[in-house]
N, C-alpha and C positions, 0 to 999 in steps of 0.2 A: 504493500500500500504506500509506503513511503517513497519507494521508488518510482510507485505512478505519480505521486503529488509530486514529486523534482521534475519527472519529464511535462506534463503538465504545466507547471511554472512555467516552462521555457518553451511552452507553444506546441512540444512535440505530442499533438494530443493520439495519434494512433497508437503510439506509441505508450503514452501512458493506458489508452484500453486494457492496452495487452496488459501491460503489469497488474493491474484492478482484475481482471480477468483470472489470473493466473494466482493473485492472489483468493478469489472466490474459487478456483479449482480447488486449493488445500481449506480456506473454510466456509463454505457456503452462507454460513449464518451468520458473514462479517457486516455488518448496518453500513458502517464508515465506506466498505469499502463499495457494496453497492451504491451510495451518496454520493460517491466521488467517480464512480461511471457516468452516474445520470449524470453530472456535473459537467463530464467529457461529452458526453452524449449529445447536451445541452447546446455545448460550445460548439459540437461537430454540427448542429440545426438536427439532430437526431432525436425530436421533443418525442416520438412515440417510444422509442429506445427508453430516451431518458424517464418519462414517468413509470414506464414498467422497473425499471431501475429503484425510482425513490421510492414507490407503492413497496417491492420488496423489504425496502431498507425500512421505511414505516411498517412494515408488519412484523419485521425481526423486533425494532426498539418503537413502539409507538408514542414513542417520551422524545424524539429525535428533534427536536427545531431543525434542521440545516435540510434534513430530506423533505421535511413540508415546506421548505420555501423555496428547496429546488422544484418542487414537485408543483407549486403557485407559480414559479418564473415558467415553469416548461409549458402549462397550461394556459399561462398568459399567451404565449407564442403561439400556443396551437389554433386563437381564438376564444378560448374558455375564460372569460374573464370574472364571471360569477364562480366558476372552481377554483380561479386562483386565489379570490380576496378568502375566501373560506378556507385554502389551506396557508395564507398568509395569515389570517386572523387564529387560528389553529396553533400555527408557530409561534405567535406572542404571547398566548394563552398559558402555555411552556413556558418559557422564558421573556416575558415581557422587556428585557433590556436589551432585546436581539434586534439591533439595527439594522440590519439587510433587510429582515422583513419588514418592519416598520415604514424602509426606504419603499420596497417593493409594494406593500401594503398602500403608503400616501398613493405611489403614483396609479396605483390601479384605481386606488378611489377616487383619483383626478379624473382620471380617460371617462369614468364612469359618470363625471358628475357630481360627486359627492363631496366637493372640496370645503365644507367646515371640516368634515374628520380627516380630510386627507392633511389639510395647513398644520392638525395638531399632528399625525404620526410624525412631518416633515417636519416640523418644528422640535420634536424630540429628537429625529435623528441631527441635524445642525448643532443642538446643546451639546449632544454626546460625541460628533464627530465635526468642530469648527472649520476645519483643515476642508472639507469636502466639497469641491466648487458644484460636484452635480448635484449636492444635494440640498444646497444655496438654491441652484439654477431650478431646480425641481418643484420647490417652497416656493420660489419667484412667480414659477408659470401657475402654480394654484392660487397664489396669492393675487395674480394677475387676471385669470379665472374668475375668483370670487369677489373681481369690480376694487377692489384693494390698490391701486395703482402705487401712492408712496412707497407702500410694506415691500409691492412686486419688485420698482425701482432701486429700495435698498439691495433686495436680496441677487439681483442681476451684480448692482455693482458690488458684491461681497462675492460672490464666483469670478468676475474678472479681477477681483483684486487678487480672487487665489489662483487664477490660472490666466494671465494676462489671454493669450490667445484663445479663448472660448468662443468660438464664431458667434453662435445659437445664444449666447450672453449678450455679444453686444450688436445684435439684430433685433431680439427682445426691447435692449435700451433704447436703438434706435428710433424704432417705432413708439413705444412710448412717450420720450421727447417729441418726435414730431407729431403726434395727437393730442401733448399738452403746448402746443409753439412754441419749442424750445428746439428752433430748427438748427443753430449750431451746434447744439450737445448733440444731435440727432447726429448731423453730418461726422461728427469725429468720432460718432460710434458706428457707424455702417464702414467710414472709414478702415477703423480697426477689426471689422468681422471679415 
């Protein structure tokens, strides 16, 4: 297993299959190691692989945060967006301090509409990870959504503060400024996207 998560890091994800594979040859009933296929699976666009993947890894440990929210991302991609916020809201239920899903969780309840509860899961993940420009950018576009324009404003320019080249950050700003006539902030932010 550890050997698939190194090749993995480094992109080689057939490669890591194999090792996750080879690690479920000697123990079938490893959770993690199913997790970290769907994971690969995931990354490979192999979302039917992969939820057969996390489902396993859920039936071995149904305590698992990490395979319900692989198992919500894969579902999101398949179209399932009503399975995914259910097995994101699942994975916080567990472990409510688990930021991916929470991350995963806002945005779905963005796509969805839902953006009071999305701005709060998005707003915890930001306290608990400052450093995260998409997840700045994430908060920005629900925050921008929910008619919020200053909130959106800040949270744009706190992702291009943390990742100057954010295109999708200062296109966001862009437009913004120019729907409030502030057509030179506009121009030096399309500028920079």
């Amino acid at each position: 297993n550890n050997l698939g998560m190194a090749l993995y890091e480094k992109g080689l994800l057939q490669a890591a299959a194999e090792q996750f594979r080879t690690a479920l040859d000697i123990r079938p009933d490893y959770a993690l190691a199913h997790t970290n296929l769907g994971v690969t699976f995931s990354a490979q666009g192999k979302y039917a692989e992969a939820m057969a993947e996390f489902r396993r890894a859920i039936e071995i440990d149904p305590a698992e945060p990490a395979a319900l929210n692989g198992l919500g991302a894969a579902l999101e991609k398949s179209g399932d967006l009503d399975g995914a916020i259910v097995s994101y809201r699942t994975a916080l239920d567990l472990n409510p301090d688990y930021t991916d899903a929470a991350y995963n969780l806002g945005n779905a309840l963005r796509v969805k509409g839902e953006t009071d509860e999305a701005i709060k899961h998005l707003e915890f993940v930001v306290r608990n990870r400052p450093k995260d420009a998409g997840a700045w950018f994430s908060l920005a576009v629900a925050r921008e959504t929910h008619g919020d324009l200053d909130k959106a404003i800040e949270g744009f320019l706190k992702a291009v503060e943390i990742e100057p080249k954010y295109f999708e950050a200062h296109n966001h700003l862009g437009v913004l400024y120019q729907r409030n006539g502030h057509l030179r902030d506009a121009v030096e932010q399309y500028t920079q996207a």
